[in-house]
N, CA, C and O atoms as a GROMACS GRO file, in nm:
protein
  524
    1UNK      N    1  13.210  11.297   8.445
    1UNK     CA    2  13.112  11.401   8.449
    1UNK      C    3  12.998  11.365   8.540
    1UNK      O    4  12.998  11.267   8.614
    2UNK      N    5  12.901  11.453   8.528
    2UNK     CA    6  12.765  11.413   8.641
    2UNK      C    7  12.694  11.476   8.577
    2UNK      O    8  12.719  11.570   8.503
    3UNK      N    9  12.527  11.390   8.620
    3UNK     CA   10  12.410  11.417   8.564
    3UNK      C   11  12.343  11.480   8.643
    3UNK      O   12  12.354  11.483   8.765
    4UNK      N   13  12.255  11.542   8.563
    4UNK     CA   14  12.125  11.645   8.650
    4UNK      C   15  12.008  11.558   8.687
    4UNK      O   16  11.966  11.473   8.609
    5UNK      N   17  11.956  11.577   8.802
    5UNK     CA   18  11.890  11.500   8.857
    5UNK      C   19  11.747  11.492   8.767
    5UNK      O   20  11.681  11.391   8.793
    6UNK      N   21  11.702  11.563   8.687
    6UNK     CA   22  11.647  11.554   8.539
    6UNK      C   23  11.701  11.424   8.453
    6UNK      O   24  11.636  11.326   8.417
    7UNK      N   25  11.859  11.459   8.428
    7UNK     CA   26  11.877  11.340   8.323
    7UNK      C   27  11.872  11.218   8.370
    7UNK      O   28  11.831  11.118   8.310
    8UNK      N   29  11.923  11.227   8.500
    8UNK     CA   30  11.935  11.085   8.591
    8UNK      C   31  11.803  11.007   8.586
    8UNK      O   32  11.800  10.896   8.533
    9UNK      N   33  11.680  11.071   8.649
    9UNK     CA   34  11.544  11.040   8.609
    9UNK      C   35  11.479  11.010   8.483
    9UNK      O   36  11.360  10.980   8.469
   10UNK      N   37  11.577  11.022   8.382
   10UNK     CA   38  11.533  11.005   8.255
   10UNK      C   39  11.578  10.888   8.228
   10UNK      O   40  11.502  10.814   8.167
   11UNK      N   41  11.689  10.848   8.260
   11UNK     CA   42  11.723  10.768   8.262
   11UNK      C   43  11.732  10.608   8.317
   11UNK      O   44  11.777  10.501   8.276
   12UNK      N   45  11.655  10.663   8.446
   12UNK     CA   46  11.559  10.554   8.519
   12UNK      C   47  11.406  10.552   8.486
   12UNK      O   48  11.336  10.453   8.506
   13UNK      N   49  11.373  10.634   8.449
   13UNK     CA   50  11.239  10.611   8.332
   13UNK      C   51  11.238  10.498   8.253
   13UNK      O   52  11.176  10.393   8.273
   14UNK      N   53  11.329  10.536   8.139
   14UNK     CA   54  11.392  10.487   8.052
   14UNK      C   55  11.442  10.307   8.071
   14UNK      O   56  11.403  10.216   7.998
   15UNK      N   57  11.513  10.298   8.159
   15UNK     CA   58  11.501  10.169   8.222
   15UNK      C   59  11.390  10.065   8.257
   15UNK      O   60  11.391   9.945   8.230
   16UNK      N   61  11.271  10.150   8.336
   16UNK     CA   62  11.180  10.103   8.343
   16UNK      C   63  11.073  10.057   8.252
   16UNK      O   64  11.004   9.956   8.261
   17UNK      N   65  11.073  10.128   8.182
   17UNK     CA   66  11.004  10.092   8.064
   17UNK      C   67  11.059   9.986   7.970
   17UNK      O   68  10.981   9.927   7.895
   18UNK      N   69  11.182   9.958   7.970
   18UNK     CA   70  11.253   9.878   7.898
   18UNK      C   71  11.227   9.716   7.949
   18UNK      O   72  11.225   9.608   7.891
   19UNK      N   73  11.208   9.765   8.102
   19UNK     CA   74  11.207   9.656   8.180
   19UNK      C   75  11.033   9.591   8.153
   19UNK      O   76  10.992   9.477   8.132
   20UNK      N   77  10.967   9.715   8.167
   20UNK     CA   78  10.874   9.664   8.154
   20UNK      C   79  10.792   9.622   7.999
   20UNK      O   80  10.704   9.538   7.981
   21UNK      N   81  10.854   9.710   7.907
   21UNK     CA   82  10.792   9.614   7.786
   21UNK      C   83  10.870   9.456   7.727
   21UNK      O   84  10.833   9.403   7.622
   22UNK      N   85  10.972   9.402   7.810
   22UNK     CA   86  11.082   9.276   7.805
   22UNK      C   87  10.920   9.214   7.910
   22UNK      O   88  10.904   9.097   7.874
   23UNK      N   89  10.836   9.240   7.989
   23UNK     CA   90  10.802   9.170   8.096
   23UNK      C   91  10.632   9.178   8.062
   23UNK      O   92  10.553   9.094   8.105
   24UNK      N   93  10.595   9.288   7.983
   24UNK     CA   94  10.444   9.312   7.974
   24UNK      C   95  10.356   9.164   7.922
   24UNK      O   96  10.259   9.130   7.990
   25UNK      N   97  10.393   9.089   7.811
   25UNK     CA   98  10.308   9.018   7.788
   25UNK      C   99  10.389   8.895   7.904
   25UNK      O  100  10.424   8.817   7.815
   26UNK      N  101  10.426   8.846   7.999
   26UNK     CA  102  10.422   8.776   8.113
   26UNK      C  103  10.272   8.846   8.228
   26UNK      O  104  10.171   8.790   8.271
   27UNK      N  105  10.307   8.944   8.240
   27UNK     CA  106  10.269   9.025   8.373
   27UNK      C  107  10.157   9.104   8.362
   27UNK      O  108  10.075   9.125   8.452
   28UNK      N  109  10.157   9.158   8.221
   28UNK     CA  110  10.042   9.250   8.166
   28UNK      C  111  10.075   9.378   8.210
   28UNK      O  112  10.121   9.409   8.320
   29UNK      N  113  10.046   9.456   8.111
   29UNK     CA  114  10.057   9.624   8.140
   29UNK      C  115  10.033   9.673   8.287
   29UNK      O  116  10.104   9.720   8.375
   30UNK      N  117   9.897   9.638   8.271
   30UNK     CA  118   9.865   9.698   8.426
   30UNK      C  119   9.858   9.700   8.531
   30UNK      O  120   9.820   9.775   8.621
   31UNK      N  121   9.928   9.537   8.507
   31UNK     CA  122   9.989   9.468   8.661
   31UNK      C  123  10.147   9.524   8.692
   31UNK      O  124  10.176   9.534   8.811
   32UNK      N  125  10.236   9.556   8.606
   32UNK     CA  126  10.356   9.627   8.574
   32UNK      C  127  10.361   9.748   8.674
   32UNK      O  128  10.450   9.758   8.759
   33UNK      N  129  10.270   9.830   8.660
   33UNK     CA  130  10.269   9.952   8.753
   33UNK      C  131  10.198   9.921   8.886
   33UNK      O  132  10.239  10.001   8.971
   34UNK      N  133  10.137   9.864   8.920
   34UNK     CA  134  10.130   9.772   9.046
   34UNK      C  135  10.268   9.691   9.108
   34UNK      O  136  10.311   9.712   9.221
   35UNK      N  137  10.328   9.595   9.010
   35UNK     CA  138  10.435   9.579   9.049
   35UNK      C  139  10.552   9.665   9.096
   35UNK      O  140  10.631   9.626   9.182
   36UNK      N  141  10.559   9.796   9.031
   36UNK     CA  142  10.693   9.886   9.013
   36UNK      C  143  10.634   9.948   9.180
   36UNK      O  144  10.714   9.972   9.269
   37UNK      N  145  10.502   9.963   9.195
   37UNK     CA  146  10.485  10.029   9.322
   37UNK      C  147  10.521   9.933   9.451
   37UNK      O  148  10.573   9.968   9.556
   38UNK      N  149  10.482   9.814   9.416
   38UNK     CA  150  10.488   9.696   9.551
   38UNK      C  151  10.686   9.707   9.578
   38UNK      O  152  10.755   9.713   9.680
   39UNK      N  153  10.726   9.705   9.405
   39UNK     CA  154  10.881   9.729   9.471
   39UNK      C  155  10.955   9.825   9.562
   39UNK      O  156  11.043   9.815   9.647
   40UNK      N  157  10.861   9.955   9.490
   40UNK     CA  158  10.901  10.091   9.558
   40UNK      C  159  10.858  10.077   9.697
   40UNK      O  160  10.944  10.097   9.782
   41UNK      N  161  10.707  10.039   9.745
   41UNK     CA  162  10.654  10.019   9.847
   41UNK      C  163  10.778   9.923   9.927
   41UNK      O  164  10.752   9.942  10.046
   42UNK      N  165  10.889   9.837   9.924
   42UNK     CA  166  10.930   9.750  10.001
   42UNK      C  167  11.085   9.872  10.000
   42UNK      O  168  11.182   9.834  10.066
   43UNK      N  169  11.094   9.977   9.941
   43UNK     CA  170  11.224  10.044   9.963
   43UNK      C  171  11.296  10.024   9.859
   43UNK      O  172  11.417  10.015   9.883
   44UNK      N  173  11.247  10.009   9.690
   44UNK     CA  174  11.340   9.984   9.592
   44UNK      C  175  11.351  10.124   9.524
   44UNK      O  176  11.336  10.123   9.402
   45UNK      N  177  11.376  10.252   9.588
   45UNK     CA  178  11.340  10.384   9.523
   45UNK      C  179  11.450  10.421   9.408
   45UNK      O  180  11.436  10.521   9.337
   46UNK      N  181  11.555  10.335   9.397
   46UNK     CA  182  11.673  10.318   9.339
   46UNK      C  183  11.675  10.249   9.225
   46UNK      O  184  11.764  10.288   9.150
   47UNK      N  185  11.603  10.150   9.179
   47UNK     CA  186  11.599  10.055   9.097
   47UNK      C  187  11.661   9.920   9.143
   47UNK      O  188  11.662   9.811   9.087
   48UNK      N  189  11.720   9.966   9.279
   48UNK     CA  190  11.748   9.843   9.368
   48UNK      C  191  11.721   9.832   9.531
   48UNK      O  192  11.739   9.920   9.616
   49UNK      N  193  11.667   9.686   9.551
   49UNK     CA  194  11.652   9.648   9.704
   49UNK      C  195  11.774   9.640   9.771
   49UNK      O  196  11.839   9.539   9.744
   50UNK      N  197  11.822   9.719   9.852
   50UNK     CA  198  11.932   9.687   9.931
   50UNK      C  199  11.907   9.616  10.082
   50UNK      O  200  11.802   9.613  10.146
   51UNK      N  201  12.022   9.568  10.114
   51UNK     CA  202  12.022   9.520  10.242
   51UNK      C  203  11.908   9.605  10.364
   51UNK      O  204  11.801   9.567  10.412
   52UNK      N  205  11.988   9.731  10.384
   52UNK     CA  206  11.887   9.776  10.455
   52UNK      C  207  11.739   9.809  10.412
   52UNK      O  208  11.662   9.809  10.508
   53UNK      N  209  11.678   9.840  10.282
   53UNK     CA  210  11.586   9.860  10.275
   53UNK      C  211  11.506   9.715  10.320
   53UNK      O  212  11.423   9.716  10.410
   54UNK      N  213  11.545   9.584  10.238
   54UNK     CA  214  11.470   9.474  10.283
   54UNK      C  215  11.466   9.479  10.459
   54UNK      O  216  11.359   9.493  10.519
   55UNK      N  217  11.593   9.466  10.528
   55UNK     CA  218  11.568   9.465  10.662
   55UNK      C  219  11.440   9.512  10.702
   55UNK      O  220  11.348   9.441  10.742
   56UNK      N  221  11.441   9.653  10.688
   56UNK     CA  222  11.311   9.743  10.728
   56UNK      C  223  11.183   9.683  10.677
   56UNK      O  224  11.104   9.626  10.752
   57UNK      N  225  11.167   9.697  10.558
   57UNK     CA  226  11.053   9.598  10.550
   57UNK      C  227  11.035   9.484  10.604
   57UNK      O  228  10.946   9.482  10.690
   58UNK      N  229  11.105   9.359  10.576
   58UNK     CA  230  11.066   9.256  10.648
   58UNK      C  231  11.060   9.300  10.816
   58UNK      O  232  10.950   9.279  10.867
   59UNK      N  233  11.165   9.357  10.908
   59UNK     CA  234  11.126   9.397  11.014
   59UNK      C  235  11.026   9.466  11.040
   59UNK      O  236  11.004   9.484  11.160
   60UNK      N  237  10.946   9.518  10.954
   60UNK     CA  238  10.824   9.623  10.985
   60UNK      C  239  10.694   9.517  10.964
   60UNK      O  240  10.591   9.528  11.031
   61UNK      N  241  10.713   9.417  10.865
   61UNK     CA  242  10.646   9.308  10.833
   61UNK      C  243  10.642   9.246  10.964
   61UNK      O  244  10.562   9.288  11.047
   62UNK      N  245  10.707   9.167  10.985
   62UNK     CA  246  10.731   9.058  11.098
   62UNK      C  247  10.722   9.100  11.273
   62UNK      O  248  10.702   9.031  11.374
   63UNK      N  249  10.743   9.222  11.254
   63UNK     CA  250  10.760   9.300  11.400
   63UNK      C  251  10.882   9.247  11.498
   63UNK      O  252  10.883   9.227  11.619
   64UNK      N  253  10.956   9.236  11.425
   64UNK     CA  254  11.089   9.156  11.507
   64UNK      C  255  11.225   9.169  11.450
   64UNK      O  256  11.237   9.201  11.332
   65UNK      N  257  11.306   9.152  11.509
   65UNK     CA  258  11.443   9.193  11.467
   65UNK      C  259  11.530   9.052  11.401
   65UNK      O  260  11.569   8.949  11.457
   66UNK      N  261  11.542   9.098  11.257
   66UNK     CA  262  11.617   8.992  11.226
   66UNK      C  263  11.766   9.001  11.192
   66UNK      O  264  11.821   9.109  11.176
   67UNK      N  265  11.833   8.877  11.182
   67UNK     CA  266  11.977   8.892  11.153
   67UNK      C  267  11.990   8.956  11.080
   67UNK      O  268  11.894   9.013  11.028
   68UNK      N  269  12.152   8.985  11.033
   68UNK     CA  270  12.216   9.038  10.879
   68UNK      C  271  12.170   8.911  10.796
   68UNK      O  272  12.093   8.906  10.700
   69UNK      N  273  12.238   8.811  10.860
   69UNK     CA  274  12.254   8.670  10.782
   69UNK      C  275  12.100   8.635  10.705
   69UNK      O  276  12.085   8.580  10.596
   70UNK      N  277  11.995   8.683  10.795
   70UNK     CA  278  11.905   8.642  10.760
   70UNK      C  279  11.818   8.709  10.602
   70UNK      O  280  11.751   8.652  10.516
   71UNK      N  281  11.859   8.852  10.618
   71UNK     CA  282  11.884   8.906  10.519
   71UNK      C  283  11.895   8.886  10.407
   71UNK      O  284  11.827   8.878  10.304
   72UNK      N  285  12.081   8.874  10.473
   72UNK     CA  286  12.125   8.818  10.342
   72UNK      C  287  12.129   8.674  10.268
   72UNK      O  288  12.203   8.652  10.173
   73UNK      N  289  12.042   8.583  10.322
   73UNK     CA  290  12.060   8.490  10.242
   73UNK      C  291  11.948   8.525  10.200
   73UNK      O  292  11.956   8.493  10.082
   74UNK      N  293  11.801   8.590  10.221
   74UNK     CA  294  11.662   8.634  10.193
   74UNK      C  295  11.716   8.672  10.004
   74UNK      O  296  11.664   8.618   9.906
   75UNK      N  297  11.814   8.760  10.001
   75UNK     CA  298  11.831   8.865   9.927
   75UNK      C  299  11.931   8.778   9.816
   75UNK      O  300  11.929   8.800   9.695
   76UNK      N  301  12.021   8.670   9.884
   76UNK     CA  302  12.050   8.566   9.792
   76UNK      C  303  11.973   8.488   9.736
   76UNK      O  304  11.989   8.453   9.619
   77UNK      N  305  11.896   8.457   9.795
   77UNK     CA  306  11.790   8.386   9.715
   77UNK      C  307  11.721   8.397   9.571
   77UNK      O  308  11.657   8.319   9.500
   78UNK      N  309  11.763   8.531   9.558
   78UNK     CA  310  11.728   8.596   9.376
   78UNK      C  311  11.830   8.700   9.391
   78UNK      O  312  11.777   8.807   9.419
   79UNK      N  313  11.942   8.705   9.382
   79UNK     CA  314  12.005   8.783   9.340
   79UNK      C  315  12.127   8.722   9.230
   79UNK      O  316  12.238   8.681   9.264
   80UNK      N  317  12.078   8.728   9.101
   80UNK     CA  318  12.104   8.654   9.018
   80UNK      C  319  12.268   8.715   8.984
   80UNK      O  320  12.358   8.637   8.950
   81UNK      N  321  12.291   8.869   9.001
   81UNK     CA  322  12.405   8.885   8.953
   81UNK      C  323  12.477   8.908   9.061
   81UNK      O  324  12.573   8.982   9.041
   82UNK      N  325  12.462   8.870   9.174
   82UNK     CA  326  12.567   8.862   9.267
   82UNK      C  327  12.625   9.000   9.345
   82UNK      O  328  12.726   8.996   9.417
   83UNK      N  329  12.545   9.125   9.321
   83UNK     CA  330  12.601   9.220   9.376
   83UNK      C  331  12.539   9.245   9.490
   83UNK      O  332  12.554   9.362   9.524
   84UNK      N  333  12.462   9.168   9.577
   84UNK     CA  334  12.430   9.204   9.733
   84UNK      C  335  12.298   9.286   9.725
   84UNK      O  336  12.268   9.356   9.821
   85UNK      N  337  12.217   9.280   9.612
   85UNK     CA  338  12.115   9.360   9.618
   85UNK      C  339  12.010   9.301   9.522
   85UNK      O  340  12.053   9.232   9.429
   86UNK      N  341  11.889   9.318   9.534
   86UNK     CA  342  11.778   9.287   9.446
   86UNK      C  343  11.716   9.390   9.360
   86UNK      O  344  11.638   9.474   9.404
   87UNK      N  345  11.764   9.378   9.195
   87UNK     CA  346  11.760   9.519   9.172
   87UNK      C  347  11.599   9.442   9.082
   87UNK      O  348  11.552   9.328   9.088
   88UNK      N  349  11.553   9.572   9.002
   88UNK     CA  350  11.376   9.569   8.967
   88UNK      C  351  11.391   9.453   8.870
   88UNK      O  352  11.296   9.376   8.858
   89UNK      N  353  11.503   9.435   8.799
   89UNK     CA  354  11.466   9.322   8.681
   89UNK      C  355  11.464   9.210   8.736
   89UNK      O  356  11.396   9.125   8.680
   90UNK      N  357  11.537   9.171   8.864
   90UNK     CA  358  11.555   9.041   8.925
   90UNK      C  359  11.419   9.066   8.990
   90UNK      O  360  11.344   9.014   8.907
   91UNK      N  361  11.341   9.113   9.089
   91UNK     CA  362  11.235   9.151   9.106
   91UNK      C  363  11.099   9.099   9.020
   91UNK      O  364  11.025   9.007   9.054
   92UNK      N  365  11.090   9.163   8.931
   92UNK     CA  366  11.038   9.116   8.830
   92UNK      C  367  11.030   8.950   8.759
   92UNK      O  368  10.932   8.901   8.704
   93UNK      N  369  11.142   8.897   8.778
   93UNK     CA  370  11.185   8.776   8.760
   93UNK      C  371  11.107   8.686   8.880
   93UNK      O  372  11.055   8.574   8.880
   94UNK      N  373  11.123   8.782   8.972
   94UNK     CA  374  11.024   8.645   9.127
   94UNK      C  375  10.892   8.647   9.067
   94UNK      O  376  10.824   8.552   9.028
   95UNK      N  377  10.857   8.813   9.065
   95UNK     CA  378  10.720   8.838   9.000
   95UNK      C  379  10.646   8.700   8.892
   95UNK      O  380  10.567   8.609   8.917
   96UNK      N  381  10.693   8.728   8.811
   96UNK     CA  382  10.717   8.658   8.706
   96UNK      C  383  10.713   8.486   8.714
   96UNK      O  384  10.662   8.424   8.620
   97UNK      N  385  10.763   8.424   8.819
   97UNK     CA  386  10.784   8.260   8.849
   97UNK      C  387  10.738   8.291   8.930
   97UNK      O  388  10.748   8.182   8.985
   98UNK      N  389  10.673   8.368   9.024
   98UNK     CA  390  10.531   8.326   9.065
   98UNK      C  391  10.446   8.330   9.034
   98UNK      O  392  10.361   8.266   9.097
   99UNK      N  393  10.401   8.417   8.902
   99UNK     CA  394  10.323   8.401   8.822
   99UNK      C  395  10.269   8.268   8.784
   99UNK      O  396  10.156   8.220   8.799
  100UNK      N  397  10.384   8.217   8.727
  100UNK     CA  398  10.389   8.090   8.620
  100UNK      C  399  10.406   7.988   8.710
  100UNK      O  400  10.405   7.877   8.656
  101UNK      N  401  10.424   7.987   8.852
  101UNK     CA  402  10.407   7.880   8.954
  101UNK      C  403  10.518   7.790   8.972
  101UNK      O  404  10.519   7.684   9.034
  102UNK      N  405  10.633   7.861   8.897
  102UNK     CA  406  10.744   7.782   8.929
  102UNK      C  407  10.870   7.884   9.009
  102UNK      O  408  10.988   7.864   8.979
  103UNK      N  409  10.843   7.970   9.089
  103UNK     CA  410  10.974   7.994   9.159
  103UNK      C  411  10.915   7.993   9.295
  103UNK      O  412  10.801   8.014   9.336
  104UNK      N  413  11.046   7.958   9.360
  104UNK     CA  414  11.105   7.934   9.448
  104UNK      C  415  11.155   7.991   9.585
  104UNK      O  416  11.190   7.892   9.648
  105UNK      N  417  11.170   8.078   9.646
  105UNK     CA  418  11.293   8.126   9.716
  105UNK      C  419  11.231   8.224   9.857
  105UNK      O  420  11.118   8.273   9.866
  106UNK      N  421  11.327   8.232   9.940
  106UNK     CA  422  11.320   8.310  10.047
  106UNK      C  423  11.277   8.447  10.050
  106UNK      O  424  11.225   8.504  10.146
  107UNK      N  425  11.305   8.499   9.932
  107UNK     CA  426  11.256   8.635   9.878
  107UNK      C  427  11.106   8.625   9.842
  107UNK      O  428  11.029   8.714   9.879
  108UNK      N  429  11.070   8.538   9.784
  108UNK     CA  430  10.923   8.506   9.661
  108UNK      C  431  10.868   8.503   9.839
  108UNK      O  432  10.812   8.594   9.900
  109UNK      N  433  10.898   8.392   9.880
  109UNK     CA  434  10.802   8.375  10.040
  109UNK      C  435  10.753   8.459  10.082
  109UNK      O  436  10.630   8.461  10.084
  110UNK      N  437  10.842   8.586  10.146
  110UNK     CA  438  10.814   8.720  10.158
  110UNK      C  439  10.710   8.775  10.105
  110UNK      O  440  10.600   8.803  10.152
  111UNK      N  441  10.775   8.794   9.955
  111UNK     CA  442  10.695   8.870   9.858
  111UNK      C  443  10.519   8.833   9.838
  111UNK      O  444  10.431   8.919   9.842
  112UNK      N  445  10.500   8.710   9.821
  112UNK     CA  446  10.385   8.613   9.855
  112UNK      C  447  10.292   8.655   9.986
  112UNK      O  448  10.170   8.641   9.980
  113UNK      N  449  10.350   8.700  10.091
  113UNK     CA  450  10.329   8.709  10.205
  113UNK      C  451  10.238   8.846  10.209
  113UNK      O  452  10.118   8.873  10.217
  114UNK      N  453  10.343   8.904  10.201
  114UNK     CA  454  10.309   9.038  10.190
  114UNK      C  455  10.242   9.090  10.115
  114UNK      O  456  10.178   9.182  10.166
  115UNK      N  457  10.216   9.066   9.956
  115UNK     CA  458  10.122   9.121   9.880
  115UNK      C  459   9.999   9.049   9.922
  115UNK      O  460   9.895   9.095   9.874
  116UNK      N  461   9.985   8.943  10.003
  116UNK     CA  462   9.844   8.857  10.048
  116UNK      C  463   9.784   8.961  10.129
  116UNK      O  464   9.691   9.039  10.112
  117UNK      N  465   9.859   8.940  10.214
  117UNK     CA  466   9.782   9.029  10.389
  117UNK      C  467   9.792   9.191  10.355
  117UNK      O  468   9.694   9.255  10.393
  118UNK      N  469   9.911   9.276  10.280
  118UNK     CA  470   9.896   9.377  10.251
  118UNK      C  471   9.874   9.484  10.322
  118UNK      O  472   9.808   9.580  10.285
  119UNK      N  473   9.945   9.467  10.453
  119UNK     CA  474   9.975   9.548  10.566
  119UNK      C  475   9.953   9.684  10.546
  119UNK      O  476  10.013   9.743  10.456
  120UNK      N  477   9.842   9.762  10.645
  120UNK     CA  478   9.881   9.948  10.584
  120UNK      C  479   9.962  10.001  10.571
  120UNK      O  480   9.967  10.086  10.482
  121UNK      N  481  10.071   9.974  10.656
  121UNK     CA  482  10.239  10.045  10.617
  121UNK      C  483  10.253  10.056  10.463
  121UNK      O  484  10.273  10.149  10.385
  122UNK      N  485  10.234   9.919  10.450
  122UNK     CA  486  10.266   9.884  10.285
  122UNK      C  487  10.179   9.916  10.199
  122UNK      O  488  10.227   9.925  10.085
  123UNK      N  489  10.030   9.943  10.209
  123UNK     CA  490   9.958   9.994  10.128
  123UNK      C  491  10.016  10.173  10.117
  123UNK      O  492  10.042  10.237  10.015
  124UNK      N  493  10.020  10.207  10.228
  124UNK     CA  494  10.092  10.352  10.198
  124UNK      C  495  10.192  10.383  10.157
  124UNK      O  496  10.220  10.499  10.125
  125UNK      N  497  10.272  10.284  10.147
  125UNK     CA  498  10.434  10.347  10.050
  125UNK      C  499  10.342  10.333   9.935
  125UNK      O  500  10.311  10.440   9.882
  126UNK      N  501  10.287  10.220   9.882
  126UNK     CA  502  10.255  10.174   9.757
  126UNK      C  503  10.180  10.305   9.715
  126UNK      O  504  10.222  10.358   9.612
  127UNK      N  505  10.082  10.362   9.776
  127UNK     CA  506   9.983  10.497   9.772
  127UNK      C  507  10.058  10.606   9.745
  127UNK      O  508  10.024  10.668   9.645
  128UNK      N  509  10.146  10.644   9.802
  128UNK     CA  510  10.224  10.706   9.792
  128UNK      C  511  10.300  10.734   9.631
  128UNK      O  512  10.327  10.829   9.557
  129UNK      N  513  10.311  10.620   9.633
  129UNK     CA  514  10.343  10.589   9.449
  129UNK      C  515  10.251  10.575   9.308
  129UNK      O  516  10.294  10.598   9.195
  130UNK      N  517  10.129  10.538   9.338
  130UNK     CA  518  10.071  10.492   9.286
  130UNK      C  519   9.961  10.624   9.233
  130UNK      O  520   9.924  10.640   9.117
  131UNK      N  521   9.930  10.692   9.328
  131UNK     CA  522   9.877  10.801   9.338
  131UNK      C  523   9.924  10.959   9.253
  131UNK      O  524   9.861  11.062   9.274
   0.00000   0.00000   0.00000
């Protein structure tokens, strides 16, 4: 069968919130919806980062053209269940160990990066959402 783009949204609601009360006392409430926007802001409109969305960002970041490879090991770097994508709970998880000062990875670097300097591109997806 198929869902109405109503239930579908309800259902990614629904997710999110799940995600985010498993994550609130790490991250805090109101850093949560800051977070959900910085994800959306990098192209996670899905509940997942895909290949091309990271490309674009980091290429819009960096101003330069990077590999697939480069990508994809970016995107290996936390992609805990192995399906080629960084979906919001793994997300959350970098969030999260960088919080607490213990993660690691090619993705977090990025992520680190970018929420520092906070490029206007990226303040406007985030606006866009947040708003």
């Amino acid at each position: 069968g198929t869902i109405s783009y109503k239930e579908g949204k309800e259902i990614m609601d629904d997710s999110w919130v799940n995600l985010h009360q498993q994550y609130e006392s790490i991250l805090g409430s109101d850093n949560l919806m800051v977070h959900k926007a910085e994800f959306q802001g990098l192209g996670g409109h899905d509940g997942i980062l895909n290949h091309r969305d990271l490309k674009d960002a980091m290429e819009t970041f960096f101003g330069a053209d990077l590999t697939n490879q480069q990508i994809t090991d970016t995107i290996a770097s936390v992609d805990s269940n192995g399906d080629g994508t960084i979906s919001y709970k793994e997300f959350l998880d970098v969030v999260a160990g960088i919080q607490q000062r213990n993660h690691k990875s090619k993705f977090g670097n990025f992520y680190r990066v970018i929420t520092a300097k906070k490029p206007v591109w990226f303040q406007n997806r985030m606006g866009r959402i947040i708003h």
